[in-house]
C-alpha positions as CSV (number, residue, x, y, z in Angstrom):
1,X,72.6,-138.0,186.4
2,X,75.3,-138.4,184.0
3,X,78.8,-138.4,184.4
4,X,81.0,-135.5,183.4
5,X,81.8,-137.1,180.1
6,X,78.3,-137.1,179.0
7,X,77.5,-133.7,178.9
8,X,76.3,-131.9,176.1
9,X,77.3,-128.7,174.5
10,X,73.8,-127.4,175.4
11,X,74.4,-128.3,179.0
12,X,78.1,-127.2,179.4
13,X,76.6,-124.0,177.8
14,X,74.1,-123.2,180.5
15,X,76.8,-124.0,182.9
16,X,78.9,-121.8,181.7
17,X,75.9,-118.8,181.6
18,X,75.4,-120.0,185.3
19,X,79.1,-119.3,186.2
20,X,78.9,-115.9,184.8
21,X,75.3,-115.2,186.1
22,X,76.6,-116.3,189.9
23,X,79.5,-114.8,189.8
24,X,77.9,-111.1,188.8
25,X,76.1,-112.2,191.8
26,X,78.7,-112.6,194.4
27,X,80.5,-109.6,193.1
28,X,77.7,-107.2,193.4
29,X,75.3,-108.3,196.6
30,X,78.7,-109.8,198.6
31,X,77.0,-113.4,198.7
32,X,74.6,-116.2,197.5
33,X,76.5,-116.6,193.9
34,X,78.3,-119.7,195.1
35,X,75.2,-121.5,196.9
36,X,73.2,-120.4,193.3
37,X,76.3,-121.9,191.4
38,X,76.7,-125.0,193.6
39,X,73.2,-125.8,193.4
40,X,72.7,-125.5,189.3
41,X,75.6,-127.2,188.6
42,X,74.8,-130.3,190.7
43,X,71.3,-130.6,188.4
44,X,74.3,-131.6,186.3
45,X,77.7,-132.7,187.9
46,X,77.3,-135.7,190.2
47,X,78.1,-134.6,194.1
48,X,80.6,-136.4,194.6
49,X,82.6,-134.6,192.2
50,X,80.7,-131.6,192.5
51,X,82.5,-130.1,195.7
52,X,86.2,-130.0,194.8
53,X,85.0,-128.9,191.4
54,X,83.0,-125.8,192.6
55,X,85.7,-125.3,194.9
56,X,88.8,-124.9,192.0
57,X,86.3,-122.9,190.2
58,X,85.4,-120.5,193.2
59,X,89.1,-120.5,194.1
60,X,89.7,-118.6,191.1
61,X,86.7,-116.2,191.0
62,X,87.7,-115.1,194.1
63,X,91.2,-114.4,193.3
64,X,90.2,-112.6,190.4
65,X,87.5,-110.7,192.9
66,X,90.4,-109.7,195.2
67,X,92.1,-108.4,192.8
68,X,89.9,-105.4,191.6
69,X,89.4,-104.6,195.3
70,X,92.3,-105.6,196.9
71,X,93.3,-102.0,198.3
72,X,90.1,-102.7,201.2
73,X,91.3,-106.1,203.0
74,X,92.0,-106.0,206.1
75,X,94.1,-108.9,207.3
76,X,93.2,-108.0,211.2
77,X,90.1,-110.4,210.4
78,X,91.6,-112.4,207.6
79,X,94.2,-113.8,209.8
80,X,92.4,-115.0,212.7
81,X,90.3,-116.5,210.1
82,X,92.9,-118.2,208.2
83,X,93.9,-120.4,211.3
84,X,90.6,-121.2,212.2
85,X,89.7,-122.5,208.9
86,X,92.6,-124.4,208.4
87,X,92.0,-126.6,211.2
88,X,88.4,-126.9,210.9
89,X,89.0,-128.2,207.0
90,X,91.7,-130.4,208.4
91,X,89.8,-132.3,211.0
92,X,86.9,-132.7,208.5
93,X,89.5,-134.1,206.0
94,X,90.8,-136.8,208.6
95,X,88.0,-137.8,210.0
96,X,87.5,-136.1,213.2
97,X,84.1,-135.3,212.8
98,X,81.5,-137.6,211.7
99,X,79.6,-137.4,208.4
100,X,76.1,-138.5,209.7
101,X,75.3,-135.3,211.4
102,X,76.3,-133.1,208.1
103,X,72.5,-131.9,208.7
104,X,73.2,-130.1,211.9
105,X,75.4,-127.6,210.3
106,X,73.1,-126.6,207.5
107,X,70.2,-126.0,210.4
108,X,72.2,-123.5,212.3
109,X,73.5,-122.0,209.0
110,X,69.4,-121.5,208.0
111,X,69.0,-120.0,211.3
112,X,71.5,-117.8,211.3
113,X,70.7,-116.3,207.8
114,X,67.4,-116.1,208.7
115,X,67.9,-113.7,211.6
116,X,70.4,-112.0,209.7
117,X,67.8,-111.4,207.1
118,X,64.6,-110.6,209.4
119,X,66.6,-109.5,212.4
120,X,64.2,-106.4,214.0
121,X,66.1,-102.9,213.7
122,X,66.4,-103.0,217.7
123,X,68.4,-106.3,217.7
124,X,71.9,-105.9,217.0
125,X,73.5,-106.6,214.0
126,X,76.9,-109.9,214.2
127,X,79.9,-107.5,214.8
128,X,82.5,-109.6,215.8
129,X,85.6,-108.8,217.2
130,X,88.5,-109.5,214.3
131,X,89.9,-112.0,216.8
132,X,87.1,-114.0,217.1
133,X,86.7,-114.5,212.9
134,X,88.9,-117.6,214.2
135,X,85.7,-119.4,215.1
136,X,83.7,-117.8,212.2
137,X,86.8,-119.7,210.4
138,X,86.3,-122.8,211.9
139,X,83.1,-123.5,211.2
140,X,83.9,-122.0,207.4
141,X,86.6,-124.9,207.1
142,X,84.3,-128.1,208.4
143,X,81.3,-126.7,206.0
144,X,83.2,-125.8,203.4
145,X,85.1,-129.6,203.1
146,X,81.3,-130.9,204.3
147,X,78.7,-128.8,201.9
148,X,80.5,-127.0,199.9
149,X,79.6,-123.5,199.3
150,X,80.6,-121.5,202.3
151,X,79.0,-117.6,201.3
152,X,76.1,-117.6,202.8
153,X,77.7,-118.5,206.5
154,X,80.3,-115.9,205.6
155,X,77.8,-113.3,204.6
156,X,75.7,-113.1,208.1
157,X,79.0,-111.8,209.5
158,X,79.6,-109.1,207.2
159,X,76.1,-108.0,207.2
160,X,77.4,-104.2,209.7
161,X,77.5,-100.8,208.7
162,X,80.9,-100.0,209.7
163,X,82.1,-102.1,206.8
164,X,81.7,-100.3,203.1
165,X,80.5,-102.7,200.3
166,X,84.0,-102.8,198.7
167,X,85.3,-103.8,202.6
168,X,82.7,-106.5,202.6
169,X,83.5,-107.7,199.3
170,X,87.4,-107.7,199.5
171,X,87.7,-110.1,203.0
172,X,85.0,-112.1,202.2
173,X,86.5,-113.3,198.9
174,X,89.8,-113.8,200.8
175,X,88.2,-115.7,203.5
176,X,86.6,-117.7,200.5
177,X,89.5,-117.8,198.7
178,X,91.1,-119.4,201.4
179,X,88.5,-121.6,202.5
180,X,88.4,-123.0,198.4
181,X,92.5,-123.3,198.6
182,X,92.2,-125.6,201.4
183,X,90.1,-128.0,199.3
184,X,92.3,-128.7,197.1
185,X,95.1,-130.7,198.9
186,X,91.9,-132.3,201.3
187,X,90.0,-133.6,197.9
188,X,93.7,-134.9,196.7
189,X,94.1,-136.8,199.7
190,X,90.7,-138.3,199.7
191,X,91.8,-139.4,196.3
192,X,89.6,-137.2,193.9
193,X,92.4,-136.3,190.4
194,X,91.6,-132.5,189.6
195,X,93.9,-133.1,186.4
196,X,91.3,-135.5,184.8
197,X,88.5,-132.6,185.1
198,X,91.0,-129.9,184.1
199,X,89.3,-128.5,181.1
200,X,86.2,-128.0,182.3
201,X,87.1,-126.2,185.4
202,X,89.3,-124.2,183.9
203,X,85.9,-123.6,181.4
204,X,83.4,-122.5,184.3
205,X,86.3,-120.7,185.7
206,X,86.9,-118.1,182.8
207,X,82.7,-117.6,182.7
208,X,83.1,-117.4,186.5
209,X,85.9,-114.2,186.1
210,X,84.0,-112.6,183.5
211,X,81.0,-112.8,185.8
212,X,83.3,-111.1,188.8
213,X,84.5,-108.6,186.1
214,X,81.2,-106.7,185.0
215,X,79.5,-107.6,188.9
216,X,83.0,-105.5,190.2
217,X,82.6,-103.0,187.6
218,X,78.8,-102.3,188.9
219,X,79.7,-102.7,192.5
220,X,81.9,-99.0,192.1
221,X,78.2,-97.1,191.3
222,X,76.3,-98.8,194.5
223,X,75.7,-96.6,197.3
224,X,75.9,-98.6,200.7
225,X,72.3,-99.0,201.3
226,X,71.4,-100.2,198.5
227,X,74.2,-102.9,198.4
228,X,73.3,-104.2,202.3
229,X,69.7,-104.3,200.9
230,X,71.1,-106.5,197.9
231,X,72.9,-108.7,200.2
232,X,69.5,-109.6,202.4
233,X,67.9,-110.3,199.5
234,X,71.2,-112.9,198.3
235,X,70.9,-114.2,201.5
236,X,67.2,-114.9,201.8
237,X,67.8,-116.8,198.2
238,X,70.4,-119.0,199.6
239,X,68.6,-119.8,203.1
240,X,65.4,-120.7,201.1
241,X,67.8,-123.2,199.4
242,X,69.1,-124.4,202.4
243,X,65.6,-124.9,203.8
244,X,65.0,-126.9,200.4
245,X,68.2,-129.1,200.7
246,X,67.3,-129.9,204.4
247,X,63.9,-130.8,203.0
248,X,64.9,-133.7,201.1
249,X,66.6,-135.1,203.6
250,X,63.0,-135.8,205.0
């Protein structure tokens, strides 16, 4: 794989249609844009650089998300969140949980899309209390710092019909928003200089908002079914991915 000075215009091209593609995405099902985005730009971006990368870039899509629906956040679940995040992304930072068992997380993340996804009508769907999006924020915060991509874990909780699409929309891209922002001082102290990728991430991060822009602007003429029925299908694309990643562990 070659390093990020090696890239061609052809392949910062695609990456840049891949921004804009999984942005749209995110914008307009609630979820699976940033697993689709993480995993096409690693067929080019080397991993280790690949997380705080995606994370600037996803940062800023969100931001620009929250801003066209910013009127629908409700910060009696963003809050409890925010705490939980924060510490689990700091005790992945120093340390406090061990690296070798980074498949565990990804297998309870499969099975919890999964049964989002295929869940009979009888069973019930994941309404949490808003206090207890403090543990849906812990686990956010050790993935995040740990895999990366953190939408399709936050999508399985906002998968409930007393939520309307723009609801879902709004707090999940500040609970991602959040999640991203955290990366950035944890990557800096683990050494990794954001200032010597600059230009591309600021690149992938303009295709990213234009993405966000025409995905927002087609999210106002969804009716709620149709958008929840959107978000399975997001979801069932990033848990087959999932699946695949745990797969080559093998």
């Amino acid at each position: 794989m070659p390093d990020l000075g090696e890239l061609s215009n052809l392949t910062l091209a695609l990456l840049l249609v891949v921004c804009v593609a999984s942005a749209f995405i995110s914008a307009v099902t609630g979820g699976a844009g940033g697993v689709l985005m993480f995993a096409a730009l690693n067929m080019a971006i080397p991993l280790r650089m690949l997380v705080p990368i995606h994370g600037a870039v996803q940062l800023m899509n969100n931001l620009a998300r929250i801003f066209y629906v910013r009127e629908h956040i409700r910060w009696d679940l963003c809050g409890p969140f925010f705490v939980g995040c924060a510490l689990g992304a700091v005790g992945m930072t120093l340390g406090l949980a061990s690296l070798s068992w980074q498949q565990l997380p990804l297998v309870l993340l499969a099975v919890l899309i999964f049964y989002t996804v295929f869940k009979p009508e009888r069973l019930p769907e994941i309404r949490l209390a808003p206090r207890n999006y403090f543990w849906v924020g812990l686990a956010t915060g050790t993935l995040g710092i740990l895999a990366g991509a953190v939408d399709p874990l936050l999508a399985a909780f906002f998968v409930r019909k007393d939520l309307s699409p723009k609801e879902v929309v709004a707090n999940k891209s500040v609970m991602q928003a959040w999640c991203h922002a955290l990366k950035i001082p944890a990557f800096i102290f683990l050494g990794f200089a954001f200032s010597d990728h600059l230009g591309l991430i600021l690149l992938l991060t303009v295709a990213a908002v234009i993405g966000t822009r025409i995905g927002v602007a087609l999210l106002n003429k969804l009716d709620s079914e149709l958008f929840f029925k959107l978000m399975r299908v997001a979801l069932l694309v990033a848990g087959l991915r999932i699946v695949y990643q745990l797969l080559q562990y093998e």
